[in-house]
C-alpha positions in Angstrom: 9.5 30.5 -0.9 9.6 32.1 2.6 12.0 30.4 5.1 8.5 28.9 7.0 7.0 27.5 4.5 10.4 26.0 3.1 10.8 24.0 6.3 7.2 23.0 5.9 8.1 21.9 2.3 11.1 20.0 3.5 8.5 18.4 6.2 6.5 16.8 3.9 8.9 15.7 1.3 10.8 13.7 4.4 7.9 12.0 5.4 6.8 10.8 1.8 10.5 10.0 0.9 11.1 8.8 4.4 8.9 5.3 4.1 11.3 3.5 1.5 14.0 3.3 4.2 11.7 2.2 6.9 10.3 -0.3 5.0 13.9 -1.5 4.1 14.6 -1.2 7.4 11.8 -4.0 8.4 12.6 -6.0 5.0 16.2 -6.7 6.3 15.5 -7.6 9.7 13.0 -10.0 8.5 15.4 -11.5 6.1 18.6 -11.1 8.2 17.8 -11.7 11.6 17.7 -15.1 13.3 14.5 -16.9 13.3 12.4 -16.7 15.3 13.1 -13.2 16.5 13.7 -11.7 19.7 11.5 -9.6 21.5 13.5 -6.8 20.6 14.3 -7.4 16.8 10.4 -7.8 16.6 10.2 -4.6 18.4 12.4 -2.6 16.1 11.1 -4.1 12.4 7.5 -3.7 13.9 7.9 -0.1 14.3 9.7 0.0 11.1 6.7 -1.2 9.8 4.1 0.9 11.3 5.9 4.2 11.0 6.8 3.6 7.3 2.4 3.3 7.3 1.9 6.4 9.0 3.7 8.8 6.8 1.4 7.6 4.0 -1.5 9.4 6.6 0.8 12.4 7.7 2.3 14.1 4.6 -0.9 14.3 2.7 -2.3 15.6 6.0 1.0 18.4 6.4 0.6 19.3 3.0 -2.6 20.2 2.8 -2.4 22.1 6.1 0.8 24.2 5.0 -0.5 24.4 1.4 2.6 22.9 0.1 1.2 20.5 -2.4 3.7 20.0 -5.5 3.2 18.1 -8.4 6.5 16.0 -7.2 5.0 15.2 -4.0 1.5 13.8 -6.1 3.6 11.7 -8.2 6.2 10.7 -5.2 3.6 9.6 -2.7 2.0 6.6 -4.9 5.4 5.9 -6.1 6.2 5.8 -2.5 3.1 3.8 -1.7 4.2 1.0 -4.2 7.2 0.8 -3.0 5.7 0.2 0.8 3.4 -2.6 -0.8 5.9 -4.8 -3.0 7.8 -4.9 -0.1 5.6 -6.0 2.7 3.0 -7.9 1.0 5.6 -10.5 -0.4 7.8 -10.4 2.9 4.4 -11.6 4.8 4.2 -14.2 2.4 7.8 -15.2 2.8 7.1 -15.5 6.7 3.9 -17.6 6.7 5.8 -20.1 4.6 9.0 -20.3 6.9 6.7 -20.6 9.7 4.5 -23.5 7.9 1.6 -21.4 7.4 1.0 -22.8 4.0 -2.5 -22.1 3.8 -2.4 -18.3 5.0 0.5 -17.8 3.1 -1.7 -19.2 -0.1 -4.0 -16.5 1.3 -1.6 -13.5 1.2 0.1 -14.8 -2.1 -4.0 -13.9 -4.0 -4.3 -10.7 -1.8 -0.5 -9.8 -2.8 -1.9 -10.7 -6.2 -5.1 -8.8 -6.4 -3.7 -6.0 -4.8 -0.6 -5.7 -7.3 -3.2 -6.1 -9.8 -5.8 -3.8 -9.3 -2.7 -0.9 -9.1 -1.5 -1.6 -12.0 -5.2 -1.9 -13.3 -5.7 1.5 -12.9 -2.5 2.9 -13.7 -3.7 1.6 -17.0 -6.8 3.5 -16.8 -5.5 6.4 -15.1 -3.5 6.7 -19.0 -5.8 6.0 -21.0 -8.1 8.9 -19.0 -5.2 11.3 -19.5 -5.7 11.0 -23.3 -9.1 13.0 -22.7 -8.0 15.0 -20.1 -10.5 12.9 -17.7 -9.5 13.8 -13.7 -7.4 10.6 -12.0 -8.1 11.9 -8.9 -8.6 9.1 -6.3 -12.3 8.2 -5.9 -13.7 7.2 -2.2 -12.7 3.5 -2.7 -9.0 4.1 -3.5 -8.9 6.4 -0.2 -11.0 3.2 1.7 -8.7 0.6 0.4 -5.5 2.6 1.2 -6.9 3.6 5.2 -7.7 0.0 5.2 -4.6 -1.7 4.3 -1.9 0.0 6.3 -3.4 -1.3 9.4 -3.9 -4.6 8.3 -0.6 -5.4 6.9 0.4 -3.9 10.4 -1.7 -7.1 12.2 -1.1 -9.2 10.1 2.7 -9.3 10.8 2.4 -9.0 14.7 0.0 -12.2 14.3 2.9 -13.8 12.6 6.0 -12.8 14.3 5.0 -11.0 18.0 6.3 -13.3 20.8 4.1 -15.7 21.8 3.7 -15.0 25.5 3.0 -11.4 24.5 -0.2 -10.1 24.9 -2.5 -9.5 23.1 -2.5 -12.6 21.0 -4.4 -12.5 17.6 -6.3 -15.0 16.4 -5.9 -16.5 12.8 -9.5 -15.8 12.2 -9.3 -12.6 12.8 -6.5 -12.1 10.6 -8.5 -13.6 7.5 -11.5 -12.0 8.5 -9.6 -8.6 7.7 -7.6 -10.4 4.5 -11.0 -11.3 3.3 -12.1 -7.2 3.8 -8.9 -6.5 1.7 -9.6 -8.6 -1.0 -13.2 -7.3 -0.9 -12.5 -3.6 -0.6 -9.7 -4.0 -3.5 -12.4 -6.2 -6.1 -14.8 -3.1 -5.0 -12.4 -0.3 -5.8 -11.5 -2.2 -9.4 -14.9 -2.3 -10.3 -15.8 1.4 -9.6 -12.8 2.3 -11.5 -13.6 0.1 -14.4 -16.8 1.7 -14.0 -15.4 5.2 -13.8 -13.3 4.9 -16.9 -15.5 2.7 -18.8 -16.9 5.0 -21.2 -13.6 5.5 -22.4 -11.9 2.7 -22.5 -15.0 1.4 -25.0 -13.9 4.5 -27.0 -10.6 3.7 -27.4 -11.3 0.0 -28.3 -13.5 1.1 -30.7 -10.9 3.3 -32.2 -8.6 0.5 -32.4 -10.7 -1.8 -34.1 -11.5 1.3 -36.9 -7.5 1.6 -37.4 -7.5 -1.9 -38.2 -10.1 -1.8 -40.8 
């Protein structure tokens, strides 16, 4: 590997492996930090927050540009991803409740839920397709859902934590206009997948039954 491209290799492997401490970074000042918190420990965990998000957009974008796609990096990234999700869905849900949000916190817990879910979902498919060597490339609504929630997990933590006299000020409607557009885009993307894999997933249930008789 030529010394250029090793740098661009390094480059993108940072960034993937870079959002598990940023995301820690905004889990412990959300757990740690006196409540409510001050302009500038919002500051910090909110940035946290949003740069942990954007590597998710930069290293597939970097590796594609310097041609340094591994088959670490494909694995990392989702791993990476996951990690990103278990920890600011169930923080979000932590702070509506400490805040006496019970109803939006109710809210995140089934988007927390259906989201978890629908991963795991096709992680299940995903294996059973690499049994006949079917692609588990991510279709359009896997890419939709992930450009979607980044951003919304983003305002949906400045709607619950940013100062109140800052500006501007999000409205709670809002926010479970775009919670609603999660949920919808994530019961969307299981379907297609279901869909997608369906043929063999029937297959394999039928085998199973057979080995029974």
């Amino acid at each position: 590997m030529k010394t250029k491209q090793k740098w661009q290799f390094i480059l993108v492997q940072t960034l993937t492996l870079a959002r598990v401490p940023l995301i820690a970074v905004f889990l412990c000042i959300n757990l740690l930090a006196p409540k409510p918190l001050s302009a500038n420990w919002f500051m910090i965990a909110f940035a946290a927050l949003i740069l942990s998000a954007a590597t998710d957009l930069f290293d597939g974008y970097f590796a594609r540009k310097f041609d340094v796609t591994t088959r670490l990096g494909a694995y990392a990234d989702p791993l990476t991803d996951k990690i990103f999700y278990l920890t600011a869905l169930p923080t979000l849900i932590f702070l509506a409740g400490i805040s006496g949000k019970y109803f939006h916190s109710q809210l995140l817990l089934a988007l927390a839920i259906l989201f978890l879910a629908r991963d795991q979902w096709v992680s299940f498919l995903r294996s059973i397709g690499a049994l006949h060597n079917l692609s588990a490339k991510a279709n359009w609504s896997g890419k939709v859902r992930t450009l979607i929630s980044f951003p919304v997990i983003c305002v949906i933590y400045y709607h619950l934590e940013a100062p109140e006299h800052w500006w501007p000020q999000i409205s709670a409607y809002a926010v479970y206009s775009l919670e609603a557009l999660s949920m919808a885009i994530n019961a969307v993307s299981i379907w297609i997948y279901t869909k997608y894999y369906g043929d063999i997933l029937k297959k394999e249930m039928r085998q199973t039954n057979n080995d029974k008789t």
